[in-house]
C-alpha positions in Angstrom: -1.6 -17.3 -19.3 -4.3 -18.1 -21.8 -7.8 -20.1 -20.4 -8.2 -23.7 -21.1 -10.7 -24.1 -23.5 -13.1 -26.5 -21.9 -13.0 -23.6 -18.9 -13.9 -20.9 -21.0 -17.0 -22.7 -22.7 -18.0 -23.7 -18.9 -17.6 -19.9 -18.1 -19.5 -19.0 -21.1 -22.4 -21.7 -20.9 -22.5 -20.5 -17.2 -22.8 -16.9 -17.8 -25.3 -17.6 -20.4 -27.7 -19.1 -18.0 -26.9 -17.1 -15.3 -29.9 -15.0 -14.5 -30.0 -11.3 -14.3 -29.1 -10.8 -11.0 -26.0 -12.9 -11.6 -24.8 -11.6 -14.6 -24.9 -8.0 -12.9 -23.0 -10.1 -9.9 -20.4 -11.1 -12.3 -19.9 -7.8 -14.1 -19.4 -5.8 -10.6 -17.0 -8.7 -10.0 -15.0 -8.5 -12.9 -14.5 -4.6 -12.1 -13.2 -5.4 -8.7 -10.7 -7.3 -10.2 -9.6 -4.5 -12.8 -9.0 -2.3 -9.9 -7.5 -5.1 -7.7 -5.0 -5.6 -10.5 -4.2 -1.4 -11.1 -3.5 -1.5 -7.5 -1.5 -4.4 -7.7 0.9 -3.5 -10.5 1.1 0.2 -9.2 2.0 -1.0 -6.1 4.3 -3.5 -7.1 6.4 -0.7 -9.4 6.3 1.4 -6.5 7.7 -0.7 -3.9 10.5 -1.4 -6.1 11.5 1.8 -6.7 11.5 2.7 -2.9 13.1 -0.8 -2.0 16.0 0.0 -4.7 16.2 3.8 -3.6 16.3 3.3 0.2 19.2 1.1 0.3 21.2 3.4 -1.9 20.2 6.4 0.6 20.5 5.0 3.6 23.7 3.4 2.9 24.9 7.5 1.5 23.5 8.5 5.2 25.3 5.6 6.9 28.4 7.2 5.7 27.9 10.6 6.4 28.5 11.7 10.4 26.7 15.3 9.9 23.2 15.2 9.7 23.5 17.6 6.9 26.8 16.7 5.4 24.0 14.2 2.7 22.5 17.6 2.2 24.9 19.2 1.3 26.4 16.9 -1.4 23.4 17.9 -3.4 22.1 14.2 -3.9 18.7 13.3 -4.3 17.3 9.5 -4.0 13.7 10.5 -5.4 11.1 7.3 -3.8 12.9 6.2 -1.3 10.7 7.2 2.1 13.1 7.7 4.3 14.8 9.9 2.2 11.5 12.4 1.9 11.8 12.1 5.5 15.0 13.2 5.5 14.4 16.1 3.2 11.1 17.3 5.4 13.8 17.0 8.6 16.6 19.2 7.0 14.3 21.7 6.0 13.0 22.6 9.6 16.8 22.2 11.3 18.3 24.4 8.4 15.2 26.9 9.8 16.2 27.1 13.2 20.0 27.3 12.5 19.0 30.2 10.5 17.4 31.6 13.4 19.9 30.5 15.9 22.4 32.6 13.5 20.8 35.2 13.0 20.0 35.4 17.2 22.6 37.7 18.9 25.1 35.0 20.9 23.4 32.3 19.4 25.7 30.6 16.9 25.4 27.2 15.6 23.2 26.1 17.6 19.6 25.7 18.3 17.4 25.5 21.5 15.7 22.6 22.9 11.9 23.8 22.1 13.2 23.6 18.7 15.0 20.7 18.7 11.0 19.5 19.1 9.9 21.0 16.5 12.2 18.8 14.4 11.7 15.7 16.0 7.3 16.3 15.8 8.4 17.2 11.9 10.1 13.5 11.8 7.1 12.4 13.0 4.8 13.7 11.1 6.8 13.1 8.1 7.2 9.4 8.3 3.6 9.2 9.5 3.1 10.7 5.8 5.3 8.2 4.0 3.9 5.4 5.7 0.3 6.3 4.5 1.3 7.0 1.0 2.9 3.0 1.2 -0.4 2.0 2.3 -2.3 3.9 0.3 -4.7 1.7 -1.9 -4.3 -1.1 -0.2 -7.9 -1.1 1.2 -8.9 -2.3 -2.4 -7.1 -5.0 -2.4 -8.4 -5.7 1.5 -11.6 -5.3 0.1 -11.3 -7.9 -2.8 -10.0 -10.9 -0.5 -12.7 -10.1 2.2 -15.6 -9.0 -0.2 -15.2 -11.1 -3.6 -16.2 -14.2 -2.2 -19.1 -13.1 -0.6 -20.4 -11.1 -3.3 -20.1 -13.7 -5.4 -21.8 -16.2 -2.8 -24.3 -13.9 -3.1 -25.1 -14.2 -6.6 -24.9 -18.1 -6.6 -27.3 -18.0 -3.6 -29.6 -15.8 -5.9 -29.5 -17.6 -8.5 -29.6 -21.5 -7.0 -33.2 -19.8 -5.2 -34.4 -18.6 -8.4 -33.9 -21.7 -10.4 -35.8 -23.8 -7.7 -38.3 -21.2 -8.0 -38.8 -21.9 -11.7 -39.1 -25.9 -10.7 -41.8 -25.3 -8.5 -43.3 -23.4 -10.7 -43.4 -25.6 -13.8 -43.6 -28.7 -11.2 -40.3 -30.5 -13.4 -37.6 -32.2 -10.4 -35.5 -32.8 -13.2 -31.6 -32.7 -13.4 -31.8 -31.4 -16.9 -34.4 -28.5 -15.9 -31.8 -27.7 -12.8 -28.3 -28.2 -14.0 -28.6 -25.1 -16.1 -29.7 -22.7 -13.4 -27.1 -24.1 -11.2 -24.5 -23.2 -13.5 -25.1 -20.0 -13.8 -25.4 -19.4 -10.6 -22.0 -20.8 -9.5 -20.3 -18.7 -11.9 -20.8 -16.0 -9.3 -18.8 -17.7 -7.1 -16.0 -19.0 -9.3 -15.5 -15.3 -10.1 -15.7 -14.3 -7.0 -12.6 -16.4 -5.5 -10.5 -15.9 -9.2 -10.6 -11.9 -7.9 -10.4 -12.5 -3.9 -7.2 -15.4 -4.9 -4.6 -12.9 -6.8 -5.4 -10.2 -4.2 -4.8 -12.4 -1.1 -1.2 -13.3 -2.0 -0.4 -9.8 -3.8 -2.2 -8.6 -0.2 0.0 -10.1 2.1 3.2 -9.9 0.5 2.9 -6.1 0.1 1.6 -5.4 3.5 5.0 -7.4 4.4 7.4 -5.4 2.7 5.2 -2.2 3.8 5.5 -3.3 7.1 9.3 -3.3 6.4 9.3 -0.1 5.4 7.5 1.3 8.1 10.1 -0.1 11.0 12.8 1.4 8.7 11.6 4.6 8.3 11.5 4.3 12.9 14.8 3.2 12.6 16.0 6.3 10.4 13.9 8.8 12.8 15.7 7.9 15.7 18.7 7.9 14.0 18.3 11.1 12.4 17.2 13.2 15.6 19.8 11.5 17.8 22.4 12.7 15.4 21.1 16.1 15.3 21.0 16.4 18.9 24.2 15.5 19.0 25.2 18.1 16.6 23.3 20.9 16.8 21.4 21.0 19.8 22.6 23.2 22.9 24.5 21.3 25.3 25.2 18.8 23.2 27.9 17.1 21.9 30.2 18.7 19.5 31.1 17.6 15.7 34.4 17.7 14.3 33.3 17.8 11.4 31.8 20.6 11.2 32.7 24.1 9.8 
């Protein structure tokens, strides 16, 4: 969306009278922003790619009965959380059935200890995937919080340095102060144009995060049930299976 004109020549006239301090205000400013908009766009590509990729794999693991029977298929639903925790899971229960089979008298079945070991790897895995969901979302935290205050504190700067320079040359005038007042509000206009965007990109992806994160519980309980069902000693057996 291109800047009104009249805008950009007050942004200009601004930043032109600005004083040091709150030019250097503005500058750290607009980098904020650059990285508060990397993060958002990264983000948003990312969540969309899990969003479309969990339904499709939880709905393929809906239909399965085995806890396995998804893993067997060979299919692979590459971004979609729940599905890495899935893939973490299988990996340690296809361990211990090895070891249960390969255990004289032990069969298809493993012990309770390591029954455990795969729900702690649940764990840990979707404690993973939720961290990599929330992972730069402290920059944009820090934006919303820290933009407006940085660039208070450049307009405070430079509002006590203009009325500096009237004591100084002893002038009251609004002519002598309108300048230095308008470059040192341009710290603050910045300011809230970088903490604005990040708010609402903010709380919309720590929403659908959030989402994420009680779906990836729901899977885990889901997931370790069914294998305790399955595969656990003592309890219940699967038709299904070979």
């Amino acid at each position: 969306m291109p800047i009104h004109p009249m805008f950009a020549n007050a942004l200009q006239f601004a930043f032109e009278k600005a004083t040091a301090e709150g030019r250097l205000t503005v500058v750290a400013l607009i980098l904020v922003s650059l990285l508060s908009w990397t993060v958002i766009a990264s983000k948003t590509l990312q969540l969309a790619r899990a969003s479309q990729a969990s339904k499709r794999f939880l709905a393929a693991y809906r239909a399965s009965r085995d806890p396995l029977e998804l893993q067997r298929s060979g299919a692979v639903f590459e971004g979609a959380p729940a599905y890495e925790v899935y893939a973490a899971a299988v990996g340690e229960l296809k361990h211990h059935l090895a070891i249960a089979a390969a255990t004289p008298g032990g069969g298809r079945r493993i012990s309770p200890s390591a029954f455990e070991s795969i729900r702690v790897t649940v764990e840990e895995a979707a404690i993973g995937e939720a961290q990599r969901l929330e992972k730069g979302m402290i920059v944009l935290s820090t934006a919303v919080s820290g933009g407006p205050f940085i660039g208070l504190l450049g307009t405070v700067w430079g509002v006590m340095d203009t009325f500096a320079g009237i004591a100084r040359v002893n002038s009251a005038s609004l002519t002598a102060m309108a300048p230095g007042v308008a470059g040192a509000l341009i710290a603050t206009v910045v300011g809230l144009l970088v903490a604005i965007p990040a708010m609402f990109a903010h709380n919309f992806m720590v929403t659908r995060i959030r989402l994420f994160t009680q779906e990836l519980d729901g899977f885990a309980i889901r997931f370790v049930t069914q294998v305790e069902q399955h595969y656990v000693a003592g309890g219940e057996i699967s038709p299904s299976r070979s």
